[in-house]
C-alpha positions, 0 to 999 in steps of 0.5 A: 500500500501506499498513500499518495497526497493530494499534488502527487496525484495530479501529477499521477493523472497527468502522466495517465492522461499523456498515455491516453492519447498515445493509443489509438482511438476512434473518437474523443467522446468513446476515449472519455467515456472508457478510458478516463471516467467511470464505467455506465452502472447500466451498462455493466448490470447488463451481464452483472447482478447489483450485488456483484458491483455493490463494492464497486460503485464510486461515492461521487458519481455513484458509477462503477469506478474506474481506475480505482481509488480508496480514500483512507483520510484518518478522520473515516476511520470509524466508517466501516465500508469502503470508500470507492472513487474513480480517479478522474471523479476525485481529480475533478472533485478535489480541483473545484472544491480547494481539494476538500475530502469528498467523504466529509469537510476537511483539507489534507484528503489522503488515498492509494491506488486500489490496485486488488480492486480495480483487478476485480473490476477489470474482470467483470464480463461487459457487453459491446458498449457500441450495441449497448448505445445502439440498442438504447437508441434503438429503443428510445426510437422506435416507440410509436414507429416501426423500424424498416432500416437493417440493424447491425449487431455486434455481438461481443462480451467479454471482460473490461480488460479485453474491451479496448483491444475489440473496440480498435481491431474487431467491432463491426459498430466501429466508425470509418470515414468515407473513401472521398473525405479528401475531397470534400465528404466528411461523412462517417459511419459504421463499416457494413452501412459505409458501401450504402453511403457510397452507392447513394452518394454516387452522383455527390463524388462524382461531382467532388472528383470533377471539380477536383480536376478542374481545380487541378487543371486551372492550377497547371494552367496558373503555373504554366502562365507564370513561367511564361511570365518569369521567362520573358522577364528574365529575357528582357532583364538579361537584354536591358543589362546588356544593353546598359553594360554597353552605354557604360562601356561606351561612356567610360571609353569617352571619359577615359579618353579625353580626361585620362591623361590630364587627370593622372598627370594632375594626380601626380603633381598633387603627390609630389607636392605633398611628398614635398611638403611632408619632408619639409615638415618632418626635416623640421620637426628633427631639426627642432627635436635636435636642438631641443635634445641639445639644449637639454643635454647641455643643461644636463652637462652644466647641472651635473658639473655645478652638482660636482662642486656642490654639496647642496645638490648630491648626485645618486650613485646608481644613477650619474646620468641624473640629478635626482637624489634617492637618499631624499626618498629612502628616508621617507615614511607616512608622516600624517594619516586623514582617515574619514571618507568611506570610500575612493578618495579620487581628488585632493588640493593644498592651499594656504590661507590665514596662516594655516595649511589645509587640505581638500578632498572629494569621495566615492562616499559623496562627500567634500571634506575639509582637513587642517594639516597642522592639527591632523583633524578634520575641519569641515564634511560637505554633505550636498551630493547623494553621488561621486564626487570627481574633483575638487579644488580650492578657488583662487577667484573667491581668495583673490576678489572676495578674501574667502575660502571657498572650495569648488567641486563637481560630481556625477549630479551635472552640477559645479557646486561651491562651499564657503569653509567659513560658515559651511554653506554651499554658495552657488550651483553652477548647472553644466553637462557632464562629462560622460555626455563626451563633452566638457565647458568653461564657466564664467564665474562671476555671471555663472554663464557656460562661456564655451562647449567643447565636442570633439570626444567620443566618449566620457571626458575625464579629465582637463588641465588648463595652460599655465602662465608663462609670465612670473608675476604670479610664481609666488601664487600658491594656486598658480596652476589653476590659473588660465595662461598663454602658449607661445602667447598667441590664445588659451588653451585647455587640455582634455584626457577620454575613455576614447583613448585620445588627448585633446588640445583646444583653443579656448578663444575659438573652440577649435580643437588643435591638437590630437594625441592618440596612443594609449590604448585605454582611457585618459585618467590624468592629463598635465601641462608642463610648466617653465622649460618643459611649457610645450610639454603634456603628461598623460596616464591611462588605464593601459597603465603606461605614462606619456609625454608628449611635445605639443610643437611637434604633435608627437610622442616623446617618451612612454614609461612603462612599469605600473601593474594597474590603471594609472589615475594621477600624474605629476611634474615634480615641483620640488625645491631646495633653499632657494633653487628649483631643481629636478624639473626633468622628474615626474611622478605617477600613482596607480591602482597598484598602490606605488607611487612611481619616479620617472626621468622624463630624458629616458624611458628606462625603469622608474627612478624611485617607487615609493609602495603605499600602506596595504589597506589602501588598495591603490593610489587614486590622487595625488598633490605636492604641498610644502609642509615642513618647516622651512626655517627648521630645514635651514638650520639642517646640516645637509638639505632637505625637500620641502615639499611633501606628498599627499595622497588620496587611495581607493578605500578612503584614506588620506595620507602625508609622506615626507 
């Protein structure tokens, strides 16, 4: 025995039902009433006493069961007979009463497959259930008339077990169709009457077989007639490309011979013009790199001899061909750690005012924070975006015009917004596109007005960095490098880096693009001018973690360093000063997702000079600034020289940091 719930016995008369169908049949109404649903009580008390189906009959439809079910809920456990339903009678039963037992009210109706049962059943002798429906109408019929049509007989009885096997192969009551249903007669009838209905509709499919034919043949007639068609077609195709083949052979002979020669021979001369010119241009470019390498070499010679007799400006032992010191940086260590923002600190800035040193910094985390580089704390958090903050930046237009210190940022909201860290309110928001709309705008800060837009990238714009001064009257300005200068005197200019992979100079006056750099082979992360002797000189890092420098005369390549493991996301010009005299102006640095800080001589594109590795849970180096934080007047007093210039950084998990 076993008990099947309800859910299982779907299942169970799914699978049935699929085998159903797989057999053949003759009609839907005889698969239902013999195969699914209970037997005709009737029908079966023909060859069988009531006492004999007394323990067959099922409690719902009070027919002789089939397929047999026993319904063993515990709660009829008091109920002395057996509860007897037909499978496809429960199905039903439980499917449109929320599966309540058909005994008594309750839910959870427990039964198993009455197997011994339904054995007992398949046993019982039955009659033909053709001639069973035959004869009941036959009856119901002839009341008051009498019948004159030949009746069949079928004259079957045997067992349920055996019923399917006579009802497919041996009834003489089972149905067939008539010889001419494929051409329009669906009658059917039993197999002795179906030569009656062939006699009697002679004339009918006579008639269906010729319009059968004629339908056929206009059909032929169709189909010959469009191959006439699609024949002459193709012919007059075939003659009008050829004929068209001929008008153009006849025209390009005319053509070519009265423009041929004159074309070809002005062809030729616009080439050696432009041979000419490009020599001319690429003669210049190596006379002007030619000198410049010169220049450069000779400063390198008077440097390194003025290091000679200097004790001020020591030379490193691994590396005489240049003037940058590696005992500075073997002794330098994290001096001061800002910890606050939740998130990748990807921009930072140093400015002094009130005779005081701060820091400014912009998060993944939304946030804008104020530090006080003296106190090590935290001054102010700008809580006004709900998105990345990019960039930030102290404003020297506020400091200069107003005497406040205000800090200006821009986020992933489309807005420029300003802070003043006096009274910790945001001044003024400045609507802009942003970057990923492949373009970037310069603002008038003063009326608030977008001055200009800039279209030329095909991607997000990153980065920009605007030309510096080439006059001096500003080098003592803390902020100098945010200041709007003049190359080769002559207009603005603005530099822009993009994730189309290319670095992009414009003149700000005309928005005309002047310059394209492509080379990298991922996006644009950082972009710098150059500043002083390196002012025609551009600095650019990438995802394809290489650094580039690039001549902005000659619109070429200089040099690409190679030695970062990640993304590079900050490059620099070494700023760093000794007493009163500017050195290293050929060092750069980079930072990287890799977590160094890398050294490089711009004059080689050899190995780093110098990599300084940041602390382990910074997870990489995302900004980069350089601010004068040591006491000057204490490095005076020291027997040897010391930089006074320290580095600040901003890493991937928030944290803020001080090397010097």
């Amino acid at each position: 025995m076993y008990i099947l719930k309800t859910k299982q016995m779907k299942t169970l008369s799914v699978n049935k039902m699929g085998d159903e169908k797989k057999k053949e049949i003759l009609t839907t109404e005889e698969s239902d009433t013999f195969f699914t649903s209970c037997f005709d009580r009737e029908w079966v008390l023909q060859l069988n006493s009531q006492k004999q189906i007394s323990h067959f009959i099922c409690l719902i439809c009070k027919q002789v069961a089939n397929d047999a079910v026993e319904i063993i809920c515990p709660e009829h456990d008091d109920m002395d007979e057996s509860l007897i339903v037909g499978t496809n009678c429960l199905i039903q039963f439980l499917k449109h009463n929320n599966n309540t037992c058909p005994v008594q009210a309750h839910s959870d109706c427990q039964f198993y497959r009455a197997r011994t049962l339904q054995r007992q059943i398949n046993e019982l002798d039955v009659m033909c259930p053709r001639q069973f429906h035959q004869h009941s109408q036959t009856l119901s019929g002839s009341e008051g008339r009498k019948m004159t049509q030949r009746v069949e007989m079928c004259k079957f009885k045997g067992r349920i077990k055996d019923l399917k096997d006579h009802l497919d192969n041996s009834c003489s009551l089972q149905l067939v169709d008539c010889w001419f249903k494929k051409l329009g007669c669906n009658h059917s009838c039993p197999r002795y009457a179906l030569e009656s209905h062939l006699i009697e509709q002679m004339r009918n499919h006579f008639d269906l077989v010729t319009k059968k034919i004629e339908l056929l043949e206009h059909t032929i007639e169709l189909q010959e007639s469009n191959i006439k068609k699609d024949e002459e077609i193709s012919k007059l195709f075939k003659e009008n490309t050829i004929l068209q083949q001929k008008l153009l052979e006849q025209e390009l002979a005319i053509t070519n011979s009265n423009f041929a020669h004159e074309k070809l021979k002005k062809e030729i001369e616009l080439k050696n013009e432009e041979i000419k010119k490009v020599r001319q241009e690429m003669q210049a470019i190596i006379l002007e790199k030619e000198d410049i390498v010169k220049k450069m070499q000779e400063k390198n010679d008077t440097e390194q001899k003025e290091s000679k007799s200097n004790d001020e400006l020591p030379t490193s032992k691994s590396d005489q061909s240049s003037p940058f010191d590696l005992n500075l940086f073997r002794s330098v260590r994290c001096i001061k750690t800002f910890t606050g923002h939740k998130n990748i600190v990807y921009s930072i800035d140093y400015s002094t005012f009130d005779g005081n040193q701060y820091l400014c910094s912009g998060s993944n985390d939304g946030t804008v924070r104020l530090w006080d580089i003296k106190t090590d704390k935290q001054m102010k958090v700008f809580n006004g975006y709900h998105c990345t903050v990019y960039c930030v930046k102290f404003s020297p237009y506020h400091y200069r015009n107003h005497h406040r210190n205000v800090i200006c940022s821009s986020a992933d909201d489309k807005a420029i917004h300003f802070w003043d860290t006096k009274n910790n309110k945001q001044l003024r928001i400045y609507l802009c596109s942003a970057s990923r709309d492949n373009t970037f705008r310069l603002w008038d800060v003063e009326t608030s007005k977008s001055l200009f837009v800039f279209k030329e990238h095909t991607n997000c714009v990153w980065c920009v960095a605007l030309s510096p001064l080439q006059s001096n009257h500003n080098k003592n300005d803390n902020n100098k490098s945010n200041g709007i200068g003049v190359i080769g005197g002559n207009g603005y200019t603005i530099c822009s880096g993009s994730f189309d992979k290319s670095i992009r100079i414009w003149d700000i006056e005309t928005t005309k693009q002047l310059i394209v750099f492509k080379g990298h082979e991922g996006a644009v992360r950082s972009v710098k001018y150059g500043s002083n002797d390196l002012l025609n000189t551009i600095l650019s890092g990438s995802d394809d973690t290489n650094i580039r420098l690039w001549d902005i005369r000659s619109s070429q390549q200089i040099q690409v360093f190679k030695g970062h493991k990640m993304s590079v996301m900050t490059v620099e010009y070494l700023p760093f000063v000794f007493g009163d005299i500017v050195s290293y102006k050929n060092v750069i640095c980079s930072g990287s997702l890799d977590n160094t800080i890398r050294f490089w001589d711009i004059r080689s594109n050899k190995n780093e000079l110098y990599v300084i590795k940041g602390d382990e849970e910074d997870d990489g180096v995302c900004s980069l600034q350089f601010s004068p934080l040591k006491d000057k007047e204490k490095n005076k007093k020291s027997n040897k020289d010391v930089c006074d210039i320290n580095i600040c950084y901003g890493s991937r998990n928030g944290i803020i940091r001080v090397w010097g």
